[in-house]
Structure formats: structure tokens, C-alpha cells
C-alpha positions as CSV (number, residue, x, y, z in Angstrom):
1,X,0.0,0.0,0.0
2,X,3.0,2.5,-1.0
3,X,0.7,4.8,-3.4
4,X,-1.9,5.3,-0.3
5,X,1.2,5.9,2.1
6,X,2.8,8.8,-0.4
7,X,-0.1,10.1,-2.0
8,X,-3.0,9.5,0.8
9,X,-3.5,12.7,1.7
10,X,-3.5,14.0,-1.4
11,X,-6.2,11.8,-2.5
12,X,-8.7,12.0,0.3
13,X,-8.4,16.0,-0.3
14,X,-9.6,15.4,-3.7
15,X,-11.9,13.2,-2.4
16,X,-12.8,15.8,-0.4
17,X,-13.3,18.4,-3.2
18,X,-15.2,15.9,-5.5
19,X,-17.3,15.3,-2.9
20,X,-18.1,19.0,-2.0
21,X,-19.0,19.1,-5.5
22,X,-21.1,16.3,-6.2
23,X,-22.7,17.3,-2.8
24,X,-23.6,20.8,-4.6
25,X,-24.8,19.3,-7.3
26,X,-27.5,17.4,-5.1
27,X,-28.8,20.8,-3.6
28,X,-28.7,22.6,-6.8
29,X,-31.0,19.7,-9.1
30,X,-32.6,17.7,-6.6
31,X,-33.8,20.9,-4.8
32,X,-36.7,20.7,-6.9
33,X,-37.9,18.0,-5.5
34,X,-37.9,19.1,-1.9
35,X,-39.3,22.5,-3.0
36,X,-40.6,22.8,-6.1
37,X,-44.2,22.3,-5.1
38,X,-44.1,24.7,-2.9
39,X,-42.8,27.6,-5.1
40,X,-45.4,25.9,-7.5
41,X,-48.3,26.4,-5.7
42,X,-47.5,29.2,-4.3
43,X,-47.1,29.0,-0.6
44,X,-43.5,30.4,-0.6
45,X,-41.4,32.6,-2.7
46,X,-37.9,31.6,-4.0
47,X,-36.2,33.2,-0.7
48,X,-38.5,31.5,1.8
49,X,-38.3,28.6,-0.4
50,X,-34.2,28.4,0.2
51,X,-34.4,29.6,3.5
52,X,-36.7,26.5,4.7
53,X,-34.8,23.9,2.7
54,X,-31.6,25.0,4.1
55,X,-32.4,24.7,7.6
56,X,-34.0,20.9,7.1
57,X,-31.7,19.8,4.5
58,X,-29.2,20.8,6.6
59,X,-31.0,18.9,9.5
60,X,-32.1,15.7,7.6
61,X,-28.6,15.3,6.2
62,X,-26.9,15.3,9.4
63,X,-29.2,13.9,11.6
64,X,-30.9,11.1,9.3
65,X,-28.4,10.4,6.7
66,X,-25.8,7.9,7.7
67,X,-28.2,4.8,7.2
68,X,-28.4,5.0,3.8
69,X,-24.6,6.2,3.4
70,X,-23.4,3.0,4.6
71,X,-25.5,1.3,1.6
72,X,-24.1,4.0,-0.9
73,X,-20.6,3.1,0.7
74,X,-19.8,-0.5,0.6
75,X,-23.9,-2.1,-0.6
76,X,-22.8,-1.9,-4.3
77,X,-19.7,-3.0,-4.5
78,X,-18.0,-5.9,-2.8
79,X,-15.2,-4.3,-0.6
80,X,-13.2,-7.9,-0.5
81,X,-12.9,-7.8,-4.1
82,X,-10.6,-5.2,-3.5
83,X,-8.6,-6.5,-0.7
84,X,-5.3,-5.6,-1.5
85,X,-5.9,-3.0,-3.8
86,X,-7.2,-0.4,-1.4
87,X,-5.9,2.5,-4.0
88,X,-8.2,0.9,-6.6
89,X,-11.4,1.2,-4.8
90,X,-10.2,5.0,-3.6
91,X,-9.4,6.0,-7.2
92,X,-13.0,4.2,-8.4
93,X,-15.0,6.6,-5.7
94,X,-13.1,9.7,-6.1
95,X,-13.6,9.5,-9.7
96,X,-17.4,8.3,-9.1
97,X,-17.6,11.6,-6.9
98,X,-16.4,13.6,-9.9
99,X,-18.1,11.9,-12.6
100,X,-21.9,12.1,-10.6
101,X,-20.9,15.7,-9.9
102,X,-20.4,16.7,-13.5
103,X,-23.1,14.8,-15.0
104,X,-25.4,17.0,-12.3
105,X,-24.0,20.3,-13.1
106,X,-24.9,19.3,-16.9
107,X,-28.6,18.5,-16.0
108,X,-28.5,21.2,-13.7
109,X,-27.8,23.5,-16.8
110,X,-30.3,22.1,-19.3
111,X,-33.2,22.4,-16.0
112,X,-33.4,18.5,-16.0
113,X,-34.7,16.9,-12.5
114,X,-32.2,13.6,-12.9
115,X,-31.9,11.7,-10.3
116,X,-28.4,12.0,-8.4
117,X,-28.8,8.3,-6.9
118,X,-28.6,7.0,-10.3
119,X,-25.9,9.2,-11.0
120,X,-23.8,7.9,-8.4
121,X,-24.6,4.2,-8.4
122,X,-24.1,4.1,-12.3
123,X,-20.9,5.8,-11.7
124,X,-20.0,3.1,-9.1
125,X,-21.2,0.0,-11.2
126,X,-19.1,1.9,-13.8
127,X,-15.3,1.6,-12.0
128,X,-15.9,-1.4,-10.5
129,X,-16.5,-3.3,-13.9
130,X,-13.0,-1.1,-15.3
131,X,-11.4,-1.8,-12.0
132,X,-11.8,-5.5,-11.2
133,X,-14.6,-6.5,-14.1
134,X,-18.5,-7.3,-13.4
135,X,-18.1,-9.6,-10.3
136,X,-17.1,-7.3,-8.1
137,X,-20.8,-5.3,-8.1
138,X,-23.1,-6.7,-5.8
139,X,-25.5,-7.5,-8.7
140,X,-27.7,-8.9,-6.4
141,X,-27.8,-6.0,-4.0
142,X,-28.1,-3.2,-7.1
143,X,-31.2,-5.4,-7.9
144,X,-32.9,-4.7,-5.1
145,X,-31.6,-0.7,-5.6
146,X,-32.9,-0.4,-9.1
147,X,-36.5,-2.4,-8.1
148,X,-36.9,0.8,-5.3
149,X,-36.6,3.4,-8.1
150,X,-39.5,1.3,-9.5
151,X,-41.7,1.2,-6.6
152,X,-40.6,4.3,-5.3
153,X,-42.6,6.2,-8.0
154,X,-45.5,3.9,-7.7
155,X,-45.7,3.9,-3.9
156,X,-45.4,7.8,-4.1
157,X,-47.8,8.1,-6.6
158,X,-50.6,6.0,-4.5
159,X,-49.8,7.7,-1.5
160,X,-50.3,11.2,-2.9
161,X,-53.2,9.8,-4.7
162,X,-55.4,8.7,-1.6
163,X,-54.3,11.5,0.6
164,X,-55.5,14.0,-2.2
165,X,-58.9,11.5,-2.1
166,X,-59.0,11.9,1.6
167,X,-59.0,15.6,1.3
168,X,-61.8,15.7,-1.6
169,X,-63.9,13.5,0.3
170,X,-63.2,14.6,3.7
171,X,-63.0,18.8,2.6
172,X,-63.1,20.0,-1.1
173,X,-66.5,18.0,-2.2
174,X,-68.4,19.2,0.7
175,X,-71.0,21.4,1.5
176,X,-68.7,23.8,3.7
177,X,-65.2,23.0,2.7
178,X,-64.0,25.9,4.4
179,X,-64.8,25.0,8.0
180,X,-64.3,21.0,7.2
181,X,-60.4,22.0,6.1
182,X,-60.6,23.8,9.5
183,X,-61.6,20.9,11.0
184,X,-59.5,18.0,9.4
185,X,-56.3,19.9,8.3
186,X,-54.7,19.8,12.1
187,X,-54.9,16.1,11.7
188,X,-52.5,16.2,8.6
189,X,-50.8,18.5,10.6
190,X,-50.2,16.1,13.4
191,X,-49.1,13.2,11.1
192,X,-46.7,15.3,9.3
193,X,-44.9,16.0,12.7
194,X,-45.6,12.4,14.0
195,X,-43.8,10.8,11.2
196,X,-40.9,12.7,10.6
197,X,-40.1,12.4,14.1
198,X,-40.6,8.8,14.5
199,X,-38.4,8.3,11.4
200,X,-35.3,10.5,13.0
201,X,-35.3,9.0,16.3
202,X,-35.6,5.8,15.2
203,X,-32.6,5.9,12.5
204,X,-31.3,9.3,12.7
205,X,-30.1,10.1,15.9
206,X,-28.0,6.6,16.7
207,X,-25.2,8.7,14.5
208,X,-25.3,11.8,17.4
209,X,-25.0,9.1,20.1
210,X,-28.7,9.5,21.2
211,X,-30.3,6.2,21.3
212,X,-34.5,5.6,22.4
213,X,-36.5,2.6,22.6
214,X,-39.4,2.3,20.7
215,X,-42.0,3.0,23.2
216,X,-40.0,6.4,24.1
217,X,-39.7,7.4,20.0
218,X,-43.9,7.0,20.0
219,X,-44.2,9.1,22.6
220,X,-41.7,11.8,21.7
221,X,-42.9,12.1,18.0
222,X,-47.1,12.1,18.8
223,X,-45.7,15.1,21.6
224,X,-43.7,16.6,18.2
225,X,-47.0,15.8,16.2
226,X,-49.1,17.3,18.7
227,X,-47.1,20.0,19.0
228,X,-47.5,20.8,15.4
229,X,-50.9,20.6,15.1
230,X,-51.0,23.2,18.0
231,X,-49.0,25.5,15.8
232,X,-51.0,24.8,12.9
233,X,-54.2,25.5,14.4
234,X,-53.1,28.9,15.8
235,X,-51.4,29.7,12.4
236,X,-55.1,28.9,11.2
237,X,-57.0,31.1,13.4
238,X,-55.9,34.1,11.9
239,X,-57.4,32.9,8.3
240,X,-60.6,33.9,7.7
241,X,-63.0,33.1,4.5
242,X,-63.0,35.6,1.8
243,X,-66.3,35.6,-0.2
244,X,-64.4,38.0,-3.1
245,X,-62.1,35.9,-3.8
246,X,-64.3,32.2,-3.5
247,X,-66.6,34.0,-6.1
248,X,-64.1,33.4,-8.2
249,X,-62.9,30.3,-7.2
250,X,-64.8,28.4,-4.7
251,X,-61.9,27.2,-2.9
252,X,-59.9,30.2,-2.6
253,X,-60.4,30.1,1.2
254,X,-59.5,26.8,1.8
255,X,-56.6,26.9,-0.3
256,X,-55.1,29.7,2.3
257,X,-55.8,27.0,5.3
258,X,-53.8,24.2,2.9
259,X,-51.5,27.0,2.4
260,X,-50.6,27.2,6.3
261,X,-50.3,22.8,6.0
262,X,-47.9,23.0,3.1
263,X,-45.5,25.2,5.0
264,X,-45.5,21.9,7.6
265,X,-45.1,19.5,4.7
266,X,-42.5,21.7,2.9
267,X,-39.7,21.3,5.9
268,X,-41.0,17.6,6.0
269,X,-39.7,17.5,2.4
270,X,-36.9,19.6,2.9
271,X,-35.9,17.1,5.9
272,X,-36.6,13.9,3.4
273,X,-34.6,14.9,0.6
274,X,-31.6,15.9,2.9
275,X,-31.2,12.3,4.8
276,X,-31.8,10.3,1.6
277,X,-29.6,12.4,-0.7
278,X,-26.7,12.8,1.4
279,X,-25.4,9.3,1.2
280,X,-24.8,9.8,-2.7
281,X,-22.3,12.5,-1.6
282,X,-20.4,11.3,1.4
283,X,-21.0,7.3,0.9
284,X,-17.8,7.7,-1.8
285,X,-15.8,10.1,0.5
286,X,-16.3,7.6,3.9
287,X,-15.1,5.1,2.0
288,X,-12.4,6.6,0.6
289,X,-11.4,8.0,4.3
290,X,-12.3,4.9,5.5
291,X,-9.1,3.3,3.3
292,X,-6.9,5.9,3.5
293,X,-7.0,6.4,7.0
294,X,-6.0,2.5,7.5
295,X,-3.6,2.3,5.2
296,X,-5.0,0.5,2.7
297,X,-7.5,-1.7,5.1
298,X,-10.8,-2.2,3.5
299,X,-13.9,-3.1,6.1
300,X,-17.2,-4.0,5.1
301,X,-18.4,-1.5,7.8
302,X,-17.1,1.4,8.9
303,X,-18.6,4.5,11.0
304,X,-19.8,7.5,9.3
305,X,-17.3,10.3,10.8
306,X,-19.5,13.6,11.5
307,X,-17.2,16.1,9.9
308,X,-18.3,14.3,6.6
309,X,-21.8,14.5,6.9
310,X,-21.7,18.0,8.1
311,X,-19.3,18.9,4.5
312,X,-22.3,16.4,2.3
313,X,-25.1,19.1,4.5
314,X,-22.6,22.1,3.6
315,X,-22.4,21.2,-0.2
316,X,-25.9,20.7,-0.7
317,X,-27.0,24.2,0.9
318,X,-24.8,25.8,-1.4
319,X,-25.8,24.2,-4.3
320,X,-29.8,25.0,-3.8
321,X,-29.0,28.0,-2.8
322,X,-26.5,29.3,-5.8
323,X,-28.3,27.3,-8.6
324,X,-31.4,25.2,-7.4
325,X,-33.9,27.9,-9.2
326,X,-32.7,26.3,-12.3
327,X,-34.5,23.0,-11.9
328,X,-37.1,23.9,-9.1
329,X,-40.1,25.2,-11.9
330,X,-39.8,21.9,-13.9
331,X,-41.7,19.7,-11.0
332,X,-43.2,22.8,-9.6
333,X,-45.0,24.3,-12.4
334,X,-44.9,22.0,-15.5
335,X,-46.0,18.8,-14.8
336,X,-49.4,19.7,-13.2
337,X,-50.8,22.7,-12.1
338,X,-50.2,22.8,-8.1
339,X,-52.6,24.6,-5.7
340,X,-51.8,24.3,-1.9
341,X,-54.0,21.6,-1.6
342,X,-52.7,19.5,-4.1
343,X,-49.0,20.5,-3.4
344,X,-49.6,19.1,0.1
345,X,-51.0,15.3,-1.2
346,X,-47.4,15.7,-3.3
347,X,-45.1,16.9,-0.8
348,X,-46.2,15.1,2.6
349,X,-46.6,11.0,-0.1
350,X,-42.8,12.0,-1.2
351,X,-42.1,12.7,2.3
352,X,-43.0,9.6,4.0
353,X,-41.9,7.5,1.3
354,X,-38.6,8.8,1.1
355,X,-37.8,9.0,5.1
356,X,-39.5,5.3,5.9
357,X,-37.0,4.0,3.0
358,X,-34.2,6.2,4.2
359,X,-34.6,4.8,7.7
360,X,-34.7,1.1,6.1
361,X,-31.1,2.0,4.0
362,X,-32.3,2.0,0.7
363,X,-31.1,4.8,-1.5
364,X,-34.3,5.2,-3.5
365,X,-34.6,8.4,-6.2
366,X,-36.3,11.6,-4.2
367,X,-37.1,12.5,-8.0
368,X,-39.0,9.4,-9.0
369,X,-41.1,9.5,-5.8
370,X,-41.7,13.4,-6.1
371,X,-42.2,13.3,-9.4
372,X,-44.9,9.9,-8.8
373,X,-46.5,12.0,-6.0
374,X,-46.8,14.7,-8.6
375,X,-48.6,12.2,-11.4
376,X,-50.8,10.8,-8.4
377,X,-52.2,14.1,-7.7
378,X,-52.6,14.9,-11.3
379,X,-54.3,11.2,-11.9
380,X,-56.8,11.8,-8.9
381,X,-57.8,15.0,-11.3
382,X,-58.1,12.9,-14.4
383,X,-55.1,12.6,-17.1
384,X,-56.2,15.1,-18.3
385,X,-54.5,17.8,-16.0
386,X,-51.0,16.1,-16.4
387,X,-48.2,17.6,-19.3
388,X,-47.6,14.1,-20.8
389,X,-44.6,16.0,-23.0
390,X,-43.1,17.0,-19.6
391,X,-43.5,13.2,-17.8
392,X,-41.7,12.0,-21.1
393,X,-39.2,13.8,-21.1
394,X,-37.9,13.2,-17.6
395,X,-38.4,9.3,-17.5
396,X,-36.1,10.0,-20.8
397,X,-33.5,11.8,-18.3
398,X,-33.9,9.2,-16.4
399,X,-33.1,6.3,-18.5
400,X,-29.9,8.3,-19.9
401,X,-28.4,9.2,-16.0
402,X,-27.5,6.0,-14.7
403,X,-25.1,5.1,-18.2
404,X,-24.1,8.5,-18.3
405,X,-22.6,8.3,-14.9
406,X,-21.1,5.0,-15.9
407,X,-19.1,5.8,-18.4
408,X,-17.8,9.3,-16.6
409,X,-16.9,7.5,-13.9
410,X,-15.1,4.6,-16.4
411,X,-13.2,7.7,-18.1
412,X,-12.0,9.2,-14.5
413,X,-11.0,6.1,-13.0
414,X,-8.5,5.5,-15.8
415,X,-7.0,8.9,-15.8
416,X,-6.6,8.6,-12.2
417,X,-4.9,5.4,-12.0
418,X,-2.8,7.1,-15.2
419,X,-1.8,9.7,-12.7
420,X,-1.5,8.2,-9.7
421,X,-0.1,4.7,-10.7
422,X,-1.9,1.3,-11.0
């Protein structure tokens, strides 16, 4: 392990860098999924938008994300396939860092929500197969990946689809929808509240030392969901109808008490897309420091230091905040037209979706279950109200990411191990 003794520091600051970068490139194309409904319908402007997925990105990255960064880290790729040739496995995720990174920034251009986990794992299948050829990816383990950014969509899509129902049935369709959305919206509230909290203390905070039993996480999220609903319902008091503006449209009125909900469901989001996303940033980089830092050692398992999720939280502020306005109007505006209401159904499915499976491990796509929750809502319209030129066009993104990050990753691997020695 010579090359990892003279150049090891040099190589885990790339990693470093790369992984800064890829991190940005989360933040500035995925934050579209986390708030592009809410700019969509509406309920924020740009500014608040960023303010409120700063804060819970931040939060969900480093509080939630180390579960699914040890899948990102050593679940693709078998770690003893490289035993012996530690530098070859650090090479294969710097340049899978840098490849995901650049492919994102070319989306990221062009306004294309791509998904970065296929970025990433493409770009990992990809210098493994250079590296040591097709047996060392966990083929069996990627199969299970790539059948979550199937079902993802789908189980985003019927979630979104029978919460919008419940609100039709339960609010919009009735006689008085204004004081029934006054009456059933706390509940969303408290669920919102409930299961983002049962989520984090249940997976999130083992990685800040805090550890709960079961019984103690129920009672500590329905206090947080509680809690909310208390906030909500004072928020709500303030809101009174407006007979103007429900001549116009009859739902005007309740759309301001959705309005108050969606503000809930947006840091739910926010917090979602942080500890899911993160692992495609600093899974590479904990490996890589993993290696370097043993000299060439490779462990199947290895803790998740905190000064690298807190550089994957940094990154992917910056990157919503500098450039995610680029992407953010392609989910929020073009695939269905949002109203608070229907931003809410959208928002809270792609929520719970992503932060059950993020507690579970399993790097699933934040875009495919946004942009599911999305076609749900639209579907529980009719087809109608869905922009199938839009949908096409990003399941074609879709199907071109994961290769594209392949062969980037392919290219940088060999110019690494050109540079660094073999």
C-alpha cells in the first residue's frame, strides 16, 4: 500500500473536493424535489423557499443520513474484491464523486430533475466493472436498488393519490369545505410531525450518540405531532374566508388553510430529501477515508465520521442555494398545475416515502417519488391535468443518467490510475 502511504492525503483531499462538489450538485438539481411544489403552488417565494430547505436539509442530512450512506458506501460494490488493492477502490469513488458531480451540473444547466442516486450508483457500477470487471458489483444487491426506483414512483404516486382523495372527500366535495379543512387539516398537521419524528429517532439520531426505545420514539414524535398541530391550528385562526375571492374560485379560502399545512409539509420535504440524498455525496468520501485512513484496510463496515456529513449538509446548501432555481419550476409548475392543496398530497406521499426508506437504508430516487406523488395528484384529477410531453421527457432523463454516470466515472477512474499509478 506504497501509493496510499505517499499520496493519501493527497487523494482524500480530492476526495474531499469531488465530494463538496457532487454534494452541490445534489442541492442545486434535486432541490426541486424538496421544493418545487411549494414555489409551485404558491405558498412560498424563492427566498423563503431556500431559507426553509436549508435549515431541514441541513437537519435531515446530518441527523438522518448515515443509514443509507453506509448502503451507498460499501452495498454496491463488494469491498473484498478489493482486498489488497485499497488504492483501486479509492481511485473508483473519487472519480465516481467527480463523474456524478459533473453529470449533475450538466442537468443542472439544461433544467433536467435527474436523479443523483442514479448518478452515483451508475458511476459506481461503472469503475468497478473497469477496475476489477463485473463480479465485483453486488449484482444482487443493485437489484434490489434499481427495483426501489421502480416502486418508489408507484408507492409515491398512490400515497399522494389517496391523501388528495381523503381531502376531496373529507373537505373540497363538501358542502362547507372551508370550515371541514378547518376541521381535518390539524390532523395532517399532526401526522406530518408524528412521522418525521418517529423516522429520525428511530434511525437518525443513533449517528449523534442518542439512542431511544421504541416505546419512548412513539411518545416523543405524537408530543412533536401534537405540537404541530397546536401550531397549525393557531397559524389557522388568523385565516378567515374571503367571499371576493371564493366567487371566483370556490376554494380560494381553503386553499389559504392548505397553504398554512404546506408550509408543515415543505420542511417535511426539505428534511426527506436531505437524509436520503446525502449518502450519494459522502458514501464515496467515507469510504475513501475509510481506506486511507488504515492504510489500505478495506472493512465492510465502517462509521460515518460527522465532519463528513456536516461537509455532504454544507455542499448541498450551497448548491440550492446558488443554482437550485434552475430546476425547481420543472416539477413545480410544469408537470401539473399545483394549488396548496394538491401541493400538500405531493409533498407530505414523497415525504414519507422517502424517510421510511431512508430509515430502512435503501437509496431510493427523491425524483422518482416526487415526481410519482406529482402524477398521483394529477391522476386523482383525471389525465387530463398532467403535461404528458413534460412526464416524457424526464423518465427520458432518467433512463440516460445511470449510463451516463457510468461511463464518466469509467473515463475518470483511468485517468486517475494514469496519474496516480496502477
Amino acid at each position: 500500500m506504497e501509493l496510499l502511504t505517499q499520496y493519501g492525503d493527497i487523494l482524500l483531499i480530492l476526495a474531499c473536493v469531488f465530494g463538496l462538489f457532487m454534494a452541490w450538485g445534489v442541492g442545486a438539481n434535486d432541490v426541486s424535489n424538496a421544493m418545487g411544489t411549494s414555489v409551485g403552488s404558491k405558498v412560498l417565494t424563492l427566498k423563503q423557499a431556500l431559507i426553509v430547505a436549508m435549515i431541514f436539509e441541513f437537519a435531515g442530512a446530518y441527523l438522518a443520513g448515515g443509514e443509507v450512506t453506509s448502503t451507498i458506501r460499501s452495498g454496491i460494490v463488494d469491498p473484498e474484491a478489493f482486498a489488497g488493492q485499497g488504492h483501486l477502490l479509492v481511485y473508483g469513488m473519487i472519480g465516481s464523486l467527480l463523474a456524478a458531480g459533473v453529470w449533475l451540473l450538466v442537468a443542472s444547466m439544461a433544467g433536467w430533475p435527474v436523479s443523483t442516486t442514479h448518478s452515483i450508483v451508475g458511476a459506481i457500477i461503472g469503475f468497478a466493472i473497469v477496475a476489477l470487471g463485473a463480479d465485483a458489483v453486488k449484482w444482487d444487491k443493485t437489484a434490489v436498488i434499481a427495483a426501489s426506483w421502480v416502486v418508489s414512483p408507484l408507492c409515491g404516486a398512490l400515497v399522494a393519490y389517496l391523501l388528495f382523495r381523503s381531502a376531496q372527500r373529507l373537505i373540497l366535495d363538501t358542502d362547507d369545505p372551508f370550515t371541514n379543512a378547518k376541521k381535518f387539516v390539524p390532523y395532517y398537521m399532526f401526522a406530518v410531525g408524528f412521522i418525521l419524528s418517529m423516522v429520525t429517532m428511530t434511525k437518525g439520531l443513533k449517528h449523534v450518540g442518542l439512542h431511544l426505545t421504541t416505546a419512548e420514539s412513539l411518545m416523543i414524535a405524537a408530543g412533536i405531532g401534537l405540537l404541530v398541530m397546536a401550531l397549525g391550528i393557531l397559524l389557522m385562526r388568523r385565516i378567515e374566508p374571503d367571499p371576493e375571492a371564493d366567487r371566483d374560485f370556490r376554494y380560494a379560502s381553503v386553499e389559504k388553510v392548505f397553504a398554512v399545512l404546506m408550509i408543515f409539509t415543505a420542511c417535511s420535504m426539505a428534511f426527506a430529501h436531505g437524509s436520503n440524498d446525502v449518502a450519494n455525496a459522502v458514501g464515496p468520501l467515507a469510504a475513501v477515508f475509510s481506506v486511507v485512513q488504515s492504510g489500505g484496510e478495506i472493512a465492510a463496515k465502517a462509521a460515518t465520521p460527522h465532519w463528513i456529513l456536516l461537509l455532504g449538509a454544507v455542499g448541498i446548501v450551497i448548491g440550492l442555494a446558488t443554482y437550485g432555481y434552475k430546476v425547481m419550476a420543472t416539477i413545480g409548475e410544469k408537470i401539473t398545475e399545483l394549488t396548496p392543496s394538491r401541493g400538500f398530497a405531493a409533498e407530505f406521499a414523497a415525504a414519507t416515502v422517502v424517510v421510511v426508506a431512508s430509515g430502512a437504508g435503501l437509496p431510493i430516487s427523491t425524483t422518482h417519488t416526487l415526481v410519482g406523488a406529482v402524477l398521483g395528484v394529477g391522476l386523482a384529477r383525471g389525465l387530463s391535468s398532467l403535461n404528458i410531453g413534460v412526464v416524457g421527457g424526464i423518465f427520458a432523463s432518467w433512463v440516460i443518467t445511470l449510463p451516463a454516470g457510468a461511463i464518466l466515472s469509467m473515463i475518470f477512474f483511468v485517468i486517475l490510475r494514469a496519474i496516480f499509478g496502477a
